[in-house]
NUFILO-612796 format. One record per residue (C-alpha): residue number from 1; residue in one letter; x, y, z. Coordinates in steps of 0.05 Angstrom, whole numbers, plus 32768, in hexadecimal, padded with zeros to 4 digits. Example, Ala and Ser with C-alpha at 12.3 -4.5 7.8 and 13.67 -1.06 7.14 Angstrom:
  resi  resn  east  north    up
     1     A  80F6   7FA6  809C
     2     S  8111   7FEB  808F
END
This chain:
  resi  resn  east  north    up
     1     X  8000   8000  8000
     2     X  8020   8048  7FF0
     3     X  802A   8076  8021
     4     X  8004   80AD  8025
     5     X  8026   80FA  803A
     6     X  8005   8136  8046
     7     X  8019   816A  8009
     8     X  8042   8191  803C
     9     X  805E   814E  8051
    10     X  806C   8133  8008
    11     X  8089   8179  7FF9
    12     X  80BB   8177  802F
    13     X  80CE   8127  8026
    14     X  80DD   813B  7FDC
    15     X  810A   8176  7FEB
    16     X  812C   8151  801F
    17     X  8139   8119  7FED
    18     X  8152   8143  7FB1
    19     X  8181   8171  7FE5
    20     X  81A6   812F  8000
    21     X  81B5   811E  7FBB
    22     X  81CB   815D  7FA8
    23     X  8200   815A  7FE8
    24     X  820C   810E  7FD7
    25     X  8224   811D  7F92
    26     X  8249   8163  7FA6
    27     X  826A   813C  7FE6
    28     X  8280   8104  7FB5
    29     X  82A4   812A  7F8C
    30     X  82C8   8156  7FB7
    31     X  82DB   8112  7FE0
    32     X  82AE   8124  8020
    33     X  8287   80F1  8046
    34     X  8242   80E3  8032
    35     X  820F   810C  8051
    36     X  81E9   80DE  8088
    37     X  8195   80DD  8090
    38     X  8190   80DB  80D7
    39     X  814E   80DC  80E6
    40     X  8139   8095  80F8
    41     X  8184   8089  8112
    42     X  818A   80BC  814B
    43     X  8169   80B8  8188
    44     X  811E   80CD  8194
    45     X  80F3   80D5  81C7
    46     X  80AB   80C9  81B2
    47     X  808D   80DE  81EF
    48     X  80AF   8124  81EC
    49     X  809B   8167  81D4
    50     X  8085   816F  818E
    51     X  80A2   819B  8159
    52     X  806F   81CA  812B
    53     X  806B   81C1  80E5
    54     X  807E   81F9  80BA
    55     X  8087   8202  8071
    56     X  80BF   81F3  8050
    57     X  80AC   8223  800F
    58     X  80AC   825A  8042
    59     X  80FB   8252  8062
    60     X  811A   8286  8068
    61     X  8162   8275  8077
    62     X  818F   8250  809D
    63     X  81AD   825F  80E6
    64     X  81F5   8242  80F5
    65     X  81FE   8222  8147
    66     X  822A   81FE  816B
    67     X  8226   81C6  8194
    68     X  824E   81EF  81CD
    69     X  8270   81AD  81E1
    70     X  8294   8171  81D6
    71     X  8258   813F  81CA
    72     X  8249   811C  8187
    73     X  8200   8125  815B
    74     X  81ED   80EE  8189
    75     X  81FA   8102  81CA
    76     X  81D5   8147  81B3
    77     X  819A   8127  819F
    78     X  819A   80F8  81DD
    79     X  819B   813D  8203
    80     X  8167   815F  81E6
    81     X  8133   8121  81E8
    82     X  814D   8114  8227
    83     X  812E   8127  826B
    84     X  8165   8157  827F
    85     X  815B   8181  823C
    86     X  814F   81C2  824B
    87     X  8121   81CA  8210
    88     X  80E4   81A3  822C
    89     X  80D6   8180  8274
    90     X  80D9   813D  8251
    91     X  8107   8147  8217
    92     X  80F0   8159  81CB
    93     X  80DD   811F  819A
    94     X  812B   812F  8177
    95     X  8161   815C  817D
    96     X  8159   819F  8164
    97     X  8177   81AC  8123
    98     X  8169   819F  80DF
    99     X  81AD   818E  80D6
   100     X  81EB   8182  80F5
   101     X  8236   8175  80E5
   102     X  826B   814C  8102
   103     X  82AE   8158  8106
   104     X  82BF   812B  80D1
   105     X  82A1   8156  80B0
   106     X  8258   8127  809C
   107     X  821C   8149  809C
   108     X  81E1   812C  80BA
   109     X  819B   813C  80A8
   110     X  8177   8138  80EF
   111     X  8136   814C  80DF
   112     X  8102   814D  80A9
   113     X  8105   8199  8092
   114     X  80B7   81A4  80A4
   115     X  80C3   819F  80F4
   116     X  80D3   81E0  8113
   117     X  8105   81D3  8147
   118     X  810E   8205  8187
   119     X  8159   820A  8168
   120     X  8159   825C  815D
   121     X  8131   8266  819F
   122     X  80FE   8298  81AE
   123     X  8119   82E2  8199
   124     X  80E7   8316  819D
   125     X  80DE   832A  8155
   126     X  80B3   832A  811C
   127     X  80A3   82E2  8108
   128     X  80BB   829B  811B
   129     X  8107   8293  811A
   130     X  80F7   8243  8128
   131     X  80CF   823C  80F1
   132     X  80EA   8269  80BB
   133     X  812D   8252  80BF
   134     X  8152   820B  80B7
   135     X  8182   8207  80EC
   136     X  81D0   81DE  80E8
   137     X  81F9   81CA  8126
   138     X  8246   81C2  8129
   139     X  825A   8190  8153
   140     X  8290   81A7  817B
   141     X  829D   81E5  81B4
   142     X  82C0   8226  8196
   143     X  82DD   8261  81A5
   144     X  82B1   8292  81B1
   145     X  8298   82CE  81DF
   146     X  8283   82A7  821D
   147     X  82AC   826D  821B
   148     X  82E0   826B  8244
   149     X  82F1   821D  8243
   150     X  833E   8222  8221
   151     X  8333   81DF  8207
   152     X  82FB   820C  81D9
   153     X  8312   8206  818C
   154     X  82FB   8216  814B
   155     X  82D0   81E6  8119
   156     X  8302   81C7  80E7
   157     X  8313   81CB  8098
   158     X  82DD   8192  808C
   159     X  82A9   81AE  80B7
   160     X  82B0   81F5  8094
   161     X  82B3   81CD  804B
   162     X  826E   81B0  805E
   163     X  8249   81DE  807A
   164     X  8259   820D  8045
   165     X  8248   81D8  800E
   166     X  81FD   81CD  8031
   167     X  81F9   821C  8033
   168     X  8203   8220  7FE7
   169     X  81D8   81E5  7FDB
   170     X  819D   81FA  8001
   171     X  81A6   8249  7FF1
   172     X  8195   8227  7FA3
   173     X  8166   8202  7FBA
   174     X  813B   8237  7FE1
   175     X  8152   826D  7FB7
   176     X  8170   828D  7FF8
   177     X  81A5   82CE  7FF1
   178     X  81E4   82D8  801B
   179     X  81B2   8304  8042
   180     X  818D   82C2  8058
   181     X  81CE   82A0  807E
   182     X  81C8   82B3  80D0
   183     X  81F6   8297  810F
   184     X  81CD   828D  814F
   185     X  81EF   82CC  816E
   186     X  81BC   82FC  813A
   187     X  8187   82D8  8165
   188     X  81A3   82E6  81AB
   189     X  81D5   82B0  81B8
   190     X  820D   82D3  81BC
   191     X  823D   8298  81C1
   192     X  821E   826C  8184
   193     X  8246   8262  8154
   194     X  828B   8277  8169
   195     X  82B2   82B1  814C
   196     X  82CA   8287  810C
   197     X  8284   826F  80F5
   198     X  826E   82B7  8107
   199     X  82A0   82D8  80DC
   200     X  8293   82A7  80A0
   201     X  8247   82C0  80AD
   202     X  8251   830C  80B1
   203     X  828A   8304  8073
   204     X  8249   82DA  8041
   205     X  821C   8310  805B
   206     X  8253   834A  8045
   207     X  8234   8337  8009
   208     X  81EC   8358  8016
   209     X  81D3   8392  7FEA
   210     X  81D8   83DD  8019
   211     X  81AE   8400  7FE5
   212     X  81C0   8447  7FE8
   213     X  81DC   843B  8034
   214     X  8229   8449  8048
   215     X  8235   843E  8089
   216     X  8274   845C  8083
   217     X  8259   84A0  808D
   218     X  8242   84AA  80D5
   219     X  8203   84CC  80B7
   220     X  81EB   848B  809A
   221     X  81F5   8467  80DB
   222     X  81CA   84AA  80FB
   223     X  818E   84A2  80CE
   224     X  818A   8456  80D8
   225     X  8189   8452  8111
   226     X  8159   848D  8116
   227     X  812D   846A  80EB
   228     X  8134   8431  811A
   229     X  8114   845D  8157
   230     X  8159   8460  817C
   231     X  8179   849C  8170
   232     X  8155   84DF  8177
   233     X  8189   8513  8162
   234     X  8193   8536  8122
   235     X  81B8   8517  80E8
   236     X  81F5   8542  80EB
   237     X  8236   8515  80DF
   238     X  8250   851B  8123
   239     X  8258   84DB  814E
   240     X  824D   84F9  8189
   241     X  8228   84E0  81DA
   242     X  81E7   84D6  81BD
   243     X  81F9   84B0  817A
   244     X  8221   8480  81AC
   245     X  81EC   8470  81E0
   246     X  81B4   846C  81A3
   247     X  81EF   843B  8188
   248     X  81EE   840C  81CC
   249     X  81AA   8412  81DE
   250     X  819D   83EF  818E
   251     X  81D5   83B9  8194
   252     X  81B0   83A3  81D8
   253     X  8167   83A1  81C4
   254     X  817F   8374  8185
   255     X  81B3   8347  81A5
   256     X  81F0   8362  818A
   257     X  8233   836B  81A7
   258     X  822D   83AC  81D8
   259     X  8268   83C7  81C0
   260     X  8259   840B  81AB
   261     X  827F   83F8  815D
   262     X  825D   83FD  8123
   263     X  827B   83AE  810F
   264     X  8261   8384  80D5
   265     X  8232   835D  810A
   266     X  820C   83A9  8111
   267     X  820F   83BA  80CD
   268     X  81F5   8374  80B7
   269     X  81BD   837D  80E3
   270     X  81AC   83C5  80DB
   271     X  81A3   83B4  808D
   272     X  8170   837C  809E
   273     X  8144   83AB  80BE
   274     X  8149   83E4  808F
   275     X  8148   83C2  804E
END
C-alpha cells in the first residue's frame, strides 16, 4: 500500500531528498564524506515535546550554532530528548537542529526540514526565528566571547569546507542571498558560533546591497539610527555624547556587542532593519 503525505509533508520529503543528493554528489567529488540522514538513527524521545510544522517554501535562511562542548551529534541529541534538557521538562522528541556537522567534517541531516526546532530561541522581534530559519550545529566548543575554557578551539578545515558547501547548496535551493546567512549571536546568543564562524558570517553578509547608505560618514550612521527611534539629535556630522549613548542604547535592545563601534556586526544589522 503507498504511503500517503500530506502536500506540505510530500513537499518537504522531496526537497530533503533532492538536497542530499545534491551534497552527495558535491561531497564526492571534492573527496568529503557522505552526508548522513539521521533522522531514524539518533536518539528520540517520543514522549517529549513536539516541534511545529512550518513551511519549507517560506525559509528564510539559515542560522550557524555550536555545540558549546566536547560531545558528539549523539550525545546532543540524547541531551535535548533527555530529561535534563533544558528545552522541555521531559526532553523534545529530537535534538534541535536541522542539521549538524561533525568534526570529520559529515553532515548529518537531523530533522525533516518541516519541524521547527527551539534552535534560534525566542528573540523578541517580528516573526518566528524557529520557524523561518533552518538551523546547523558544529560540533565542537570555540573560542568565543564567554568562553573561558582554554581547551576552547576553533571548528576545523573540513568542518568550514562543509558547512560552506550546504550553505551554497541550500542558498540555490531556496533562492536565499548572502543577506539570508545569520550566527546565533544576531539572535541574542552572544557566544554562538565563536569568533571564526562569526567572522565567516559578517565577511558572506559584506556582500549585502547598502542602497544609497555609507556608513562611513557619521551622518549616515545619525539618520539610521534616527530612523530607528534611538537617536534624537540633529543630523550634523559630529559624533558627539548623544550620537554615542543613541549608539549603545541600539546595540543593547538588538543583542549586539555593547561596544560603542560602529563594527560589521552593527552595520550588518542596521541594514536589515532599514532596507
Amino acid at each position: 500500500m503507498a504511503t500517503r503525505y500530506s502536500i506540505k509533508t510530500k513537499e518537504a520529503f522531496l526537497m530533503e531528498k533532492r538536497l542530499l543528493e545534491k551534497l552527495s554528489k558535491l561531497f564526492k567529488t571534492l573527496g568529503l564524506k557522505s552526508p548522513f540522514d539521521g533522522r531514524n538513527e539518533l536518539p528520540r524521545n517520543e514522549s517529549g515535546q513536539k516541534w511545529k510544522k512550518r513551511s519549507v517554501k517560506e525559509l528564510k535562511g539559515m542560522v550557524w550554532h555550536q555545540e558549546l562542548g566536547w560531545g558528539s551529534v549523539e550525545d546532543v541529541a540524547v541531551y535535548h530528548t533527555g530529561k535534563e534538557s533544558h528545552l522541555a521538562e521531559n526532553g523534545t522528541e529530537t535534538m534541535a537542529y536541522t542539521f549538524a556537522i561533525r568534526r570529520d567534517g559529515q553532515i548529518v541531516l537531523c530533522n525533516s526540514f518541516n519541524r521547527a526546532t527551539w534552535s534560534q530561541g525566542d528573540k523578541a522581534r517580528k516573526g518566528d526565528e524557529n520557524k523561518e530559519f533552518l538551523a546547523v550545529m558544529f560540533e565542537g566548543k570555540f573560542k568565543t566571547v564567554g568562553v573561558s575554557d582554554p581547551e576552547a578551539g576553533q571548528p576545523n578545515d573540513l568542518q568550514l569546507l562543509s558547512a560552506l558547501m550546504l550553505w551554497e547548496v541550500c542558498k540555490s535551493e531556496w533562492n536565499w542571498s548572502e543577506a539570508d546567512l545569520y550566527g546565533h549571536y544576531q539572535f541574542g546568543k552572544r557566544s554562538c558560533p565563536g569568533i571564526l564562524l562569526q567572522s565567516i558570517v559578517e565577511g558572506i553578509r559584506f556582500n549585502i546591497p547598502k542602497g544609497d547608505w555609507n556608513f562611513d560618514l557619521v551622518q549616515d550612521r545619525q539618520k539610521a539610527l534616527k530612523e530607528l527611534g534611538f537617536y534624537k539629535g540633529n543630523v550634523d556630522g559630529i559624533w558627539g555624547n548623544q550620537s554615542k549613548m543613541a549608539l549603545f542604547e541600539y546595540q543593547k535592545q538588538y543583542s549586539l556587542a555593547v561596544d560603542g563601534v560602529w563594527g560589521p556586526e552593527t552595520e550588518t544589522k542596521t541594514l536589515e532593519l532599514i532596507l
